[in-house]
Structures are given as C-alpha cells and as structure tokens.
NUFI-806596 format. One record per residue (C-alpha): residue number from 0; residue in three letters; chain; x, z, y. Coordinates in steps of 0.25 Angstrom, whole numbers. Layout:
<recs>
- NUM/ALA/A/X/Z/Y;
...
</recs>
This chain:
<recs>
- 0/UNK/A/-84/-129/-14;
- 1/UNK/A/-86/-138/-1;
- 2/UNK/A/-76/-139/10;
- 3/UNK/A/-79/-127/19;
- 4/UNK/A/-80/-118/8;
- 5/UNK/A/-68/-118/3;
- 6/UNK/A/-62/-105/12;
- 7/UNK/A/-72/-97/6;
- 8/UNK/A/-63/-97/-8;
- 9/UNK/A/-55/-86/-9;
- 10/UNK/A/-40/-88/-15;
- 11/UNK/A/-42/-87/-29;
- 12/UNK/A/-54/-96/-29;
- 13/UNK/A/-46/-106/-20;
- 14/UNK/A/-32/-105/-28;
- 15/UNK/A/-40/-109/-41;
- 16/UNK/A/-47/-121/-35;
- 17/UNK/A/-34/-125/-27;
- 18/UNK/A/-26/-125/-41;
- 19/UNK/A/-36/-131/-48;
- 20/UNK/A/-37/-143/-40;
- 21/UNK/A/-52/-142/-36;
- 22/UNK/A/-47/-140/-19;
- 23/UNK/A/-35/-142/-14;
- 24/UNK/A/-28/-135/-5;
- 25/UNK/A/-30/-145/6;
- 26/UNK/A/-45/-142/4;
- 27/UNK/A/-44/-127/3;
- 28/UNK/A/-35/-127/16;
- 29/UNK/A/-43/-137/24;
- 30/UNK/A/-55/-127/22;
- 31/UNK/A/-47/-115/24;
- 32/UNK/A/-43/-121/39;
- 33/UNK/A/-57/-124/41;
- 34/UNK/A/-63/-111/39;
- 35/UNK/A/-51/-106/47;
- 36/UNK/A/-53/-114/60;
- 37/UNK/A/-67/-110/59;
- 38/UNK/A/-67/-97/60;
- 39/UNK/A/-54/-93/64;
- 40/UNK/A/-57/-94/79;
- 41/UNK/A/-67/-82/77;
- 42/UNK/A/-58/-76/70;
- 43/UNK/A/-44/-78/74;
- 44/UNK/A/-39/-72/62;
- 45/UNK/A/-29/-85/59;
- 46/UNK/A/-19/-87/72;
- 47/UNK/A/-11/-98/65;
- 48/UNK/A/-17/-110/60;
- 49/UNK/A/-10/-115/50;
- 50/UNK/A/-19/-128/45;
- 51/UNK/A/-9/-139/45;
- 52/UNK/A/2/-132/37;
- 53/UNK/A/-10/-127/27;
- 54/UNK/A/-15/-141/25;
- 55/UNK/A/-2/-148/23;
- 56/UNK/A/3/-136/13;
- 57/UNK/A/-11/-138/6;
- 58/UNK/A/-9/-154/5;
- 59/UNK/A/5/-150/-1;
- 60/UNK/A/-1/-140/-10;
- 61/UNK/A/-11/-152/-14;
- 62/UNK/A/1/-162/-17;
- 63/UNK/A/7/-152/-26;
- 64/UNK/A/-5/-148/-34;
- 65/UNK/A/-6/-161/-37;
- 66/UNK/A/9/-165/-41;
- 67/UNK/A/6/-153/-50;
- 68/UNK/A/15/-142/-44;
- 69/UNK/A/14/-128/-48;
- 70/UNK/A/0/-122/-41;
- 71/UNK/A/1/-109/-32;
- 72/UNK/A/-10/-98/-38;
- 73/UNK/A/-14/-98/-21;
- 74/UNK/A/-12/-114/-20;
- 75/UNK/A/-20/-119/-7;
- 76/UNK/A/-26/-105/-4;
- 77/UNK/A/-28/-103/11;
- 78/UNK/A/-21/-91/16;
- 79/UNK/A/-15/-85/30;
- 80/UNK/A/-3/-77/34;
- 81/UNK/A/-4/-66/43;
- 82/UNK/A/5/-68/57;
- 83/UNK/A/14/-57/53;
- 84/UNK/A/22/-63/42;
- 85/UNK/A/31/-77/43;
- 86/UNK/A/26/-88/39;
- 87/UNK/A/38/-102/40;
- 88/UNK/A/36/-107/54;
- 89/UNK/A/25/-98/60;
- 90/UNK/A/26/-86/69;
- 91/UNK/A/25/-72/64;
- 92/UNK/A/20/-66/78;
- 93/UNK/A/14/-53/70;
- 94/UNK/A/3/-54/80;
- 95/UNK/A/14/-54/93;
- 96/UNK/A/15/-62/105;
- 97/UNK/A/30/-61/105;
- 98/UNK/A/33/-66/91;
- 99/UNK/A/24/-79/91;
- 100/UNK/A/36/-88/90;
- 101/UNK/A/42/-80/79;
- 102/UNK/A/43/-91/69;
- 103/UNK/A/44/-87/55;
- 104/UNK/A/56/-94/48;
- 105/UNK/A/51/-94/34;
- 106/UNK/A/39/-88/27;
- 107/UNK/A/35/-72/22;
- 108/UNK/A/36/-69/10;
- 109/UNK/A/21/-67/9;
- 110/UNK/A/19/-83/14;
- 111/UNK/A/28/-88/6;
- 112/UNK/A/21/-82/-8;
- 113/UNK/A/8/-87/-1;
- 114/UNK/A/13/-100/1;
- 115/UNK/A/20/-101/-13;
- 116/UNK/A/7/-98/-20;
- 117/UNK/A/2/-108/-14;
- 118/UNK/A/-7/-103/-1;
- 119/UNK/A/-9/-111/10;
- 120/UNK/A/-7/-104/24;
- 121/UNK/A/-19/-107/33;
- 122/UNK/A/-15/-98/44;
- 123/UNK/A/-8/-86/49;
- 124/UNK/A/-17/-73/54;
- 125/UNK/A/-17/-64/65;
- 126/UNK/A/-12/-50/65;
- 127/UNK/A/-13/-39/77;
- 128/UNK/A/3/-37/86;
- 129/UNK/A/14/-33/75;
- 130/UNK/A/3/-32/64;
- 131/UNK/A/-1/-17/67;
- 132/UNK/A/-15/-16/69;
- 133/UNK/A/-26/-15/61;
- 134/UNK/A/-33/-25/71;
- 135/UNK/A/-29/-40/74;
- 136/UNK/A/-27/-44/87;
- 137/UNK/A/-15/-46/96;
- 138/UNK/A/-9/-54/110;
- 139/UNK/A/-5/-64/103;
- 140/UNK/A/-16/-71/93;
- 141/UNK/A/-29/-63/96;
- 142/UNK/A/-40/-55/88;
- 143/UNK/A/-43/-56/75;
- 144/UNK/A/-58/-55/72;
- 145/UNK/A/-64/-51/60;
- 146/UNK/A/-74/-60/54;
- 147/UNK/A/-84/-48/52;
- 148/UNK/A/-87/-48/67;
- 149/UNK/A/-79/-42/78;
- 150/UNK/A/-84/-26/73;
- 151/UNK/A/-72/-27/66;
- 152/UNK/A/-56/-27/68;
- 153/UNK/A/-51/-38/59;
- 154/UNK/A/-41/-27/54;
- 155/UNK/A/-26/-29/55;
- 156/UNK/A/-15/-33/54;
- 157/UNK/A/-19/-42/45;
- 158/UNK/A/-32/-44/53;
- 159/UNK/A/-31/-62/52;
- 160/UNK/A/-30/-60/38;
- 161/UNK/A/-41/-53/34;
- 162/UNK/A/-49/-59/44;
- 163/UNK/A/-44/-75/40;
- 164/UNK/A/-48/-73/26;
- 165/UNK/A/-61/-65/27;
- 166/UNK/A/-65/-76/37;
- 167/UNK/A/-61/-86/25;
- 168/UNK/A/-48/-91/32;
- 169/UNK/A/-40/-92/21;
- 170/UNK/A/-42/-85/5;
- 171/UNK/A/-30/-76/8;
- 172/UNK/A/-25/-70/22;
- 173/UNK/A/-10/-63/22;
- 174/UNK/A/-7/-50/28;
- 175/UNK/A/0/-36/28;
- 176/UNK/A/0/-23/28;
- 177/UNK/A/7/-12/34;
- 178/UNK/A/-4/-2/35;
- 179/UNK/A/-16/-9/33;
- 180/UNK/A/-15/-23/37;
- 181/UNK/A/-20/-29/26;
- 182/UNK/A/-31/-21/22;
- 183/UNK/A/-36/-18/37;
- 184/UNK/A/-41/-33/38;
- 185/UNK/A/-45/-31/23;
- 186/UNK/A/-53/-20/27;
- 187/UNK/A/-58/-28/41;
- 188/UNK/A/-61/-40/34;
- 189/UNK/A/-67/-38/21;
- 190/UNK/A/-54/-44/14;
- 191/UNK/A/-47/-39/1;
- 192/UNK/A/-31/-35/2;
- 193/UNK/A/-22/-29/-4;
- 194/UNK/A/-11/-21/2;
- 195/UNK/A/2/-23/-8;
- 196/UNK/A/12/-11/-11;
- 197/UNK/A/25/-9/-6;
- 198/UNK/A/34/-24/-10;
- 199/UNK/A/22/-32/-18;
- 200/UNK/A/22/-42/-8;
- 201/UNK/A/36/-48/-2;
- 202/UNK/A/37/-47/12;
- 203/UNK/A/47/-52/25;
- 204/UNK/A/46/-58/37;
- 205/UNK/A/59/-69/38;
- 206/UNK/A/56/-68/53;
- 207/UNK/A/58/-54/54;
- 208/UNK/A/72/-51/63;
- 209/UNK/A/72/-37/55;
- 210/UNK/A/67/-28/43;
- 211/UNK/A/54/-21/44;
- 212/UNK/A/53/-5/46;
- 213/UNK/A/54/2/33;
- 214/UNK/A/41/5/33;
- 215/UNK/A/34/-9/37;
- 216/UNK/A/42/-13/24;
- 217/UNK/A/35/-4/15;
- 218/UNK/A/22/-3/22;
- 219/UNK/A/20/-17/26;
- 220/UNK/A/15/-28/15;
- 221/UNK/A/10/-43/14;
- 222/UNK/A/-2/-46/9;
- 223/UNK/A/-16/-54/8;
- 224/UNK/A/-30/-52/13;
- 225/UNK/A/-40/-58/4;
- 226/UNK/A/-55/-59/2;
- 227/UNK/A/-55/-56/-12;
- 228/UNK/A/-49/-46/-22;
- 229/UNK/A/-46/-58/-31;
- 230/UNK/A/-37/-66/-21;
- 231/UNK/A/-27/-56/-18;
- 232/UNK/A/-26/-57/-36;
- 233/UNK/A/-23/-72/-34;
- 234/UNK/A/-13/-69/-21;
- 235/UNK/A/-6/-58/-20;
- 236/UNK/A/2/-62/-34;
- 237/UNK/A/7/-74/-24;
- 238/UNK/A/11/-65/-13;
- 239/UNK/A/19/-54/-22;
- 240/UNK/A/29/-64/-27;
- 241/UNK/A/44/-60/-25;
- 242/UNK/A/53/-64/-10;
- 243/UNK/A/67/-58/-9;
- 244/UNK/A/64/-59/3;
- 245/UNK/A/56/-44/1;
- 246/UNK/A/67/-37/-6;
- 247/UNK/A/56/-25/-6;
- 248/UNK/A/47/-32/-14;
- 249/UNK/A/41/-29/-30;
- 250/UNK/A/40/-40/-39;
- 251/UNK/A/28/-36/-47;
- 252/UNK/A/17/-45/-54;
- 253/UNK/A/6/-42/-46;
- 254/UNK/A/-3/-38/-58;
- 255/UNK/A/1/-26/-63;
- 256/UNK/A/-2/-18/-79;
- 257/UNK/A/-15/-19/-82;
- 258/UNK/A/-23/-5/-82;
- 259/UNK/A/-23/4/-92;
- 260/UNK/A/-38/10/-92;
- 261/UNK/A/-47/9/-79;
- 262/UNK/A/-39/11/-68;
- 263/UNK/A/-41/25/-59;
- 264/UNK/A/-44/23/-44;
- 265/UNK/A/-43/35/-33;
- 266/UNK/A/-55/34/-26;
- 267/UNK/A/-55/41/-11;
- 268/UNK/A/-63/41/1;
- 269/UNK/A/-53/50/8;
- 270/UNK/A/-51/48/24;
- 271/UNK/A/-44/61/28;
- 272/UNK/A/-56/65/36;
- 273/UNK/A/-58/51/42;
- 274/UNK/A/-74/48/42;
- 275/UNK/A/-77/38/27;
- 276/UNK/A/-86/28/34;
- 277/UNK/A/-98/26/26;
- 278/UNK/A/-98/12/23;
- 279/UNK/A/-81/15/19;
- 280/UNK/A/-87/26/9;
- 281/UNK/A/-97/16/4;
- 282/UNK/A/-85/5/3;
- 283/UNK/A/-78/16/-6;
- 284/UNK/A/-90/20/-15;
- 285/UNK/A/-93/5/-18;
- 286/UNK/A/-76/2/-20;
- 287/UNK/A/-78/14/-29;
- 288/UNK/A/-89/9/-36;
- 289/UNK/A/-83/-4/-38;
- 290/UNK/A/-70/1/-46;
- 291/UNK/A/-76/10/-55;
- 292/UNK/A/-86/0/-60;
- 293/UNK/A/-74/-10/-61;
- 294/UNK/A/-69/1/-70;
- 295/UNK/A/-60/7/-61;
- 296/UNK/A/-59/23/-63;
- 297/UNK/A/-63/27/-49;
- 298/UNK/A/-59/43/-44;
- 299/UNK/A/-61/48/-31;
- 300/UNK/A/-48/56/-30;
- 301/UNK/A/-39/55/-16;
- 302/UNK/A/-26/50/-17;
- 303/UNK/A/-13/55/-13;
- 304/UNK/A/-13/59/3;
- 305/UNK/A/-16/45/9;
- 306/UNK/A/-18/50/24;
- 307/UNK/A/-3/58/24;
- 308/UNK/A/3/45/18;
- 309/UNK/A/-3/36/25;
- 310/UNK/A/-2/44/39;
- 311/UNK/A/14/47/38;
- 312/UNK/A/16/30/33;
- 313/UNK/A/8/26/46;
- 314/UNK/A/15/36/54;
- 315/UNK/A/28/32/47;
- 316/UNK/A/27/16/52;
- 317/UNK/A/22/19/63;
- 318/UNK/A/36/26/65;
- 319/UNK/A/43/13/60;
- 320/UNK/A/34/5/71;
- 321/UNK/A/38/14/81;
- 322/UNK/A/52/12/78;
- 323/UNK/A/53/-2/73;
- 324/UNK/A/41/-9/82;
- 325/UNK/A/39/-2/94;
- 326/UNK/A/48/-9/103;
- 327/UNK/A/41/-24/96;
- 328/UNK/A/28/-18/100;
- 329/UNK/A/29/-13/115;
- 330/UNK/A/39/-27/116;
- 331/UNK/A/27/-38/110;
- 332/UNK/A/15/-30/108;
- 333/UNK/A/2/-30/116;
- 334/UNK/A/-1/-19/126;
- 335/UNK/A/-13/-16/114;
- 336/UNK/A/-3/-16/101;
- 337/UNK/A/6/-6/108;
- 338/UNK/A/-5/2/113;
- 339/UNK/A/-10/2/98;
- 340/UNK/A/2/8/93;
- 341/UNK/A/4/19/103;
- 342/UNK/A/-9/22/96;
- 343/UNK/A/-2/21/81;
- 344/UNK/A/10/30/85;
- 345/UNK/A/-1/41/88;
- 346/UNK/A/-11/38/77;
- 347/UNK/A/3/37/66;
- 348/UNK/A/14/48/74;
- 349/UNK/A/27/38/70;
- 350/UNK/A/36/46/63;
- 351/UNK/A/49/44/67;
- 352/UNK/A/64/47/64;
- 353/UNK/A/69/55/52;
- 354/UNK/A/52/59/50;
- 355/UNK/A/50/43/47;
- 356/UNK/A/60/43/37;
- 357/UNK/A/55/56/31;
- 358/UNK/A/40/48/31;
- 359/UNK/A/47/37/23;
- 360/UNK/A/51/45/13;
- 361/UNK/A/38/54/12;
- 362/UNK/A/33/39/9;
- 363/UNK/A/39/40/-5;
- 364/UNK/A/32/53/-7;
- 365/UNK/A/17/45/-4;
- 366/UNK/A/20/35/-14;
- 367/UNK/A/23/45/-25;
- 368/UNK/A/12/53/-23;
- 369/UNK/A/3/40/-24;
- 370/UNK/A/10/34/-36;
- 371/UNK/A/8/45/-44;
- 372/UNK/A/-6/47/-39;
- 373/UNK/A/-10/30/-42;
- 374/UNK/A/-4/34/-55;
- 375/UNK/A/-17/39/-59;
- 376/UNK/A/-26/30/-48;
- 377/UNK/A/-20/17/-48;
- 378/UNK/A/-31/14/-37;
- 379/UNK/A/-35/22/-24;
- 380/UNK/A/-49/16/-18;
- 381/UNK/A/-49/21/-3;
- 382/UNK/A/-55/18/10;
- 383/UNK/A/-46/8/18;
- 384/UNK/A/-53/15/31;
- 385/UNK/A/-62/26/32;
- 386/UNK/A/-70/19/40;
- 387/UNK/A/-76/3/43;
- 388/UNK/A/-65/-6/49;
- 389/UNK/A/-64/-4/65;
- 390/UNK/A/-67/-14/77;
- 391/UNK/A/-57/-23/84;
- 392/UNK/A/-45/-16/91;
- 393/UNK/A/-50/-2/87;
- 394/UNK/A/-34/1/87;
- 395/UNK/A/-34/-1/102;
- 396/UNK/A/-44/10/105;
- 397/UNK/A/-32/21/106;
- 398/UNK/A/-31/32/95;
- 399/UNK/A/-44/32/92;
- 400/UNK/A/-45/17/87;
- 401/UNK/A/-32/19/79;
- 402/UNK/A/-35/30/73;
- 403/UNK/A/-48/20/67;
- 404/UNK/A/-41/8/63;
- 405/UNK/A/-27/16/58;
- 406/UNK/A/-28/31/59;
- 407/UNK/A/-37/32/46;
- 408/UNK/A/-31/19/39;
- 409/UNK/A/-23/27/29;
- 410/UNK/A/-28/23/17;
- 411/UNK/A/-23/10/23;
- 412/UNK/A/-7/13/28;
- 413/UNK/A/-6/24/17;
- 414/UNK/A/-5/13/7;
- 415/UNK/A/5/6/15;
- 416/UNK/A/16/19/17;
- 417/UNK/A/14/21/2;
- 418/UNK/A/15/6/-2;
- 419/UNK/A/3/4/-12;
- 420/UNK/A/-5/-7/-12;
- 421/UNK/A/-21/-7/-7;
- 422/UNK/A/-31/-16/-9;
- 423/UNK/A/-43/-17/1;
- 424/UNK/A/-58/-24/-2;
- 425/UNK/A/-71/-23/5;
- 426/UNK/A/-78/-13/-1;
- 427/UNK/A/-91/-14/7;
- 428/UNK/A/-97/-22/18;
- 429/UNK/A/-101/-12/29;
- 430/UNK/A/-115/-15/38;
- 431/UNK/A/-110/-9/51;
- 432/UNK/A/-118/-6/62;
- 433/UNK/A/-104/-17/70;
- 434/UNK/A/-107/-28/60;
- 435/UNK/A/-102/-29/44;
- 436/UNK/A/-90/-24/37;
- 437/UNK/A/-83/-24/26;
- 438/UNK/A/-77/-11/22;
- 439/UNK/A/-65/-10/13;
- 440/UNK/A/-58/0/4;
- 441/UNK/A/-42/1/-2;
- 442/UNK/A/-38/3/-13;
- 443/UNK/A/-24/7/-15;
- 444/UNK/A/-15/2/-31;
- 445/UNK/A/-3/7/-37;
- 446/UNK/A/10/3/-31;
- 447/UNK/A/11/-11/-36;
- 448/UNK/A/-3/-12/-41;
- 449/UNK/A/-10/-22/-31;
- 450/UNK/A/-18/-28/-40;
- 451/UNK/A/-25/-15/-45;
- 452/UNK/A/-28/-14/-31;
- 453/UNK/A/-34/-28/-30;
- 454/UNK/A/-41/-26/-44;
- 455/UNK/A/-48/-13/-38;
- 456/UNK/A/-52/-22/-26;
- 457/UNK/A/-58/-34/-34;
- 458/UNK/A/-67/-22/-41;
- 459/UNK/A/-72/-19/-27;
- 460/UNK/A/-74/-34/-22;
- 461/UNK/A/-82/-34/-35;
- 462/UNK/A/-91/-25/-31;
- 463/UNK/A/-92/-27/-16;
- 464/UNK/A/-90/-44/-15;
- 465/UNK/A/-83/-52/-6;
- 466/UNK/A/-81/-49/10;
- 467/UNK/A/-79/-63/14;
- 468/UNK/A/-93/-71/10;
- 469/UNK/A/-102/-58/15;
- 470/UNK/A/-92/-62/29;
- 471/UNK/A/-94/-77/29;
- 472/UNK/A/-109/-75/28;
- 473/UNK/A/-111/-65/38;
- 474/UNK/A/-102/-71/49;
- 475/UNK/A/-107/-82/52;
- 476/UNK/A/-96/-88/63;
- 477/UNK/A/-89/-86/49;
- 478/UNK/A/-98/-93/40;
</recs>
C-alpha cells in the first residue's frame, strides 16, 4: 500500500507487516502523524502531539529489528493514551486547568505494557473535567467532535479516543472506564471495546498523592478502543500482563477453556419502561441474527435485575464522589462540570454513611446472583442504550438531558458495580433524520472471560462490517 494509506490498516494488519519487514515502523508512524495533523484540527480528539518522540522511538524500533532483537506482537503500531493516566514526562491534567503542570514521574501501567509490546505513542487524547462525562469537552483543551458530524456527542470520557481512532488516528486508542467511558465513545463512534472485569488489566497512577475510593478501585478499568473485533485479540494479551504495582490484579491468560457445545446467550430487549428506539430494536435483531448463525445458542430470557443493580452502584460512587471529590470539583472545576454534578447527585441520590457501607456489601449479593445466572448464559446480548447516542452537551441541559445521557445507562454502569467484563460493536448504521449513526449493542462475559465477549462481537462485525471505511467515505473533510 502507497504512502498515505498506511493509517487505514488496523493493528493486526500493521503488526504483521511491521514484523515481517515489509514497513517499518518509521513508515507506519510517518503516516499515522500525517493522517493525524490532517484531520485532527477538525476534530480535536488528540491535544498532545507527540510526533517527535513517535519518530525517534520508531527509528529505534527499526535499528533493533534489524540487529535482530526480539519483536513485539504490537511493534510499530500507532496508538494514543488518554490524558487521565501517566505517561513519563507529560502531564496527566484529567481534562483540568489546575493540573496542567502535573508531570508524570514515570509511566502507567497500561503505557508501559503498550510500550513493551512494542506500540508507538502518537499522541495523547482528550477527556471531559475529572473524566466524568459521557461528553468530551472541558476549559482547559476544548470540544471533542465526532467524525459523524456534529448531531453527535463524541461520547466520553473517553471521548478522544474513540474519536482519534474512528477518524484513523492511530490503530488502537487507550481509555477507561468507570461507568461507561469506554463503551460510550464506542457507542458514539462506531468503535469496538471491551470493558475488562474486575483486576484483568493492572492499573495506577505513580503521580497520584493518594489511593482511589474503594469503589473507583473496583468500578474503574483500563482499557482500548479499537475499530475491529480482531484487534483487541492481538492487544489486549499485551495490556493484561502482570505490574506489582496493581496488587489487585488477576494474572490469567487472556484465552480461556475452549467451549464445550455451543455456547447459550441471554438475549433481552429489556429497558425498564424506557422507550426501545427502533433503529436500537433493529440493532438487537440483526446482533441476534448474527450469533445464532455463527452458532451461538441465542434465548431471549432477562437476566438477573440489571436496573436495581445498576441504580444502587451509580448511587453508591456517586456517594464516594461526594465524599472524596467534591471539594476537587467546586475548587478546579468549571462553573458547567459542577453544575453537571448537582445534576448527578439528583438523577443517583449519593448514599452516604453506614447505607454506603450496607450498598458495598449488597454489591457481593449482585455478583452471586449473576455468576450463577452466567453459569447457564455465559453471554448476555443487550442494548447499550435504549435509544441512538444523544447530541453535544445533552448533560448540560438539567435533569432532563442527564436523565438521556446517564439516567437510562444501566446496561452500561451495572456491569461496572458487578465487575463483568462487556463488549461493544456497531450493530447497525442508523439513517437519521440529523445525519448517520452507528448504533451499538453490549454484550456482557463471565468474570474473567473477555475473550468470549470479544468472540461474540467479531460474529456481529461479521455480519454487520466495519464502521471505519463507511465513515471515511461518507465524510469527506475525512476522506
């Protein structure tokens, strides 16, 4: 493929080249840049350009190719790092004026397996004030747009992300999740994810002054955006590996026992009286429709009580924000990030005091309930949202526009409280009367079992194709 192409490779086609010798990292970087500085400004999904360090790490990948030193499975693959997490010698501003000359003393955990493996950091994304909004946008870097055209949030708080690597800035986009914020931009985008369980990824700040909430701990996971099922297969291996430095974390393989006999999938269109869109109820029948003809067993049966779950989780950090964060917020936030969480301390009453620590225990309670469930359904196919993804700071328009973005999210934050892993993949592209929009679907694993999830969404991008080349032929500023 000529110069100027090269971007459009995901990272497994980009990883086999590199290793085989026929691009070097130098040429897959110099692209990568190229396609970045083009439409980036459009987009502002990457604030950090970090070019010059891409292309000296890719010439010193290069050299050592060639003295014949061991080969990454990611070597020269183009990826970004969201703003949130510490990277050697950049800031970690987590979207806040005040903490733009909070320079990381060493790298995350999540950078470092990147880096080890072999990828190449291009540049570092945006993310909405203290990573808590579905939305990208804050004081100190600007908006995110999405590259479907401005009808659409970019999602957040990994909003850069998705939007960098649907765009083709990068093959793979880092971000994180605490209620959503991977499969939100996901879901905006068009992109693939999965959400890891409860200590598959290692994680930690090494410029964090203390420990996160209890609940951050075991909500919160790292993670990639990708724009195929296939690339997170090749990745997500490399960003598993063990760091002390998470003493939380579960060494497992990240393939697990093969299946024995077709595996069962819970299938339910259940939105506890929130109105199914159509084009979501079409996204469903057509994910549905792929796993059964990949040999899934498909049966349409609700799963333990999702909205109780996830309704007492969201109330339950919104709780540990109020206690942990509240004075950060009202100190370094915006006049619009605080005014967005008065709004989330009505739509999720905090629990507070000794009903908080009652919540944290009624947590183990939801995790029984669904391991003995996914004994028998290993797979649960759901919406993400019950409706198409909402428009550009819908969260600042009071009650109402939380309630939208957030209120009926539970499919998303339950899996969070309950630490399951979910995959999400674009199940449909929606013809709206607003422009086009890709509509995804989750799909929740086992404890443990994010490959199953990833498997089921391959099936699905089988059926339905690839986001990114229908967006790069439709927009042409993108083009």
């Amino acid at each position: 493929m000529a110069n100027g192409d090269i971007w459009r490779f995901g990272a497994t086609e980009l990883a086999a080249l590199t290793r085989k010798g026929d691009l070097s990292a130098e040429e897959v970087i110099q692209d990568a840049l190229e396609r970045m500085h083009q439409v980036n400004p459009d987009l502002n999904a990457v604030v950090e350009d970090l070019g010059a360090d891409a292309l000296e790490r890719a010439s010193a990948l290069d050299q050592a190719r060639r003295d014949g030193a061991p080969i990454g499975p990611l070597h020269g693959v183009p990826v970004t790092i969201k703003v949130n997490v510490d990277q050697k010698g950049h800031a970690t501003t987590n979207g806040v004026t005040a903490l733009k000359h909070m320079i990381a003393p060493d790298d995350a955990p999540v950078v470092a397996n990147l880096q080890n493996a072999g990828a190449i950091v291009i540049g570092r994304t945006n993310t909405p004030e203290f990573s808590f909004r579905a939305d990208t946008d804050n004081p100190l870097y600007g908006r995110t747009h999405n590259p479907w055209g401005g009808h659409i949030s970019p999602g957040g708080s990994s909003g850069g992300a998705g939007a960098a690597v649907m765009a083709g800035i990068g093959a793979l986009g880092h971000g994180n999740d605490i209620g959503g914020s991977l499969r939100f931009p996901a879901a905006a985008n068009g992109a693939v994810t999965v959400k890891p369980g409860l200590g598959r990824v290692p994680a930690w700040n090494p410029s964090q002054k203390v420990e996160r909430g209890m609940l951050a701990q075991s909500m919160s996971v790292q993670g990639l955006l990708s724009r195929t099922a296939k690339d997170l297969h090749l990745s997500m291996p490399c960003l598993i590996a063990p760091d002390l430095r998470d003493p939380f974390h579960v060494p497992m393989p990240w393939r697990g026992a093969e299946p024995d006999g077709p595996i069962k999938v819970a299938f339910t269109k259940n939105t506890f009286g929130y109105a199914l869109h159509p084009e979501v109820d079409k996204a469903l029948d057509t994910a549905r429709d792929a796993l059964i003809d990949a040999g899934y067993h498909v049966e349409e049966i609700d799963p333990p009580d999702v909205f109780e779950c996830g309704r007492v989780g969201y109330r339950a950090l919104m709780g540990e924000v109020l206690t942990l964060m509240k004075g950060d917020i009202e100190a370094a936030g915006s006049q619009t990030i605080q005014d967005i969480f008065e709004i989330y301390f009505q739509e999720f009453s905090p629990i507070v005091g000794d009903d908080l620590i009652r919540a944290l225990a009624q947590r183990s309670q939801y995790a029984r309930e669904w391991s003995l469930f996914m004994q028998d359904y290993p797979l649960v196919l759901s919406p993400f949202l019950p409706q198409p993804f909402f428009k550009p700071d819908r969260d600042t328009e009071g009650a109402e526009g939380v309630h939208e973005v957030l209120g009926c999210a539970v499919y998303s934050y339950a899996m969070n409280f309950l630490g399951l892993p979910a995959a999400s993949v674009p199940a449909r592209l929606a013809e709206l009367p607003n422009g086009p929009q890709p509509i995804n679907i989750q799909i929740a694993a086992r404890r443990w079992c994010e490959d199953m999830a990833v498997d089921a969404a391959a099936a699905v991008e089988e059926r339905v194709g690839q986001m990114a080349p229908i967006l790069w032929d439709r927009m042409g500023v993108l083009a």
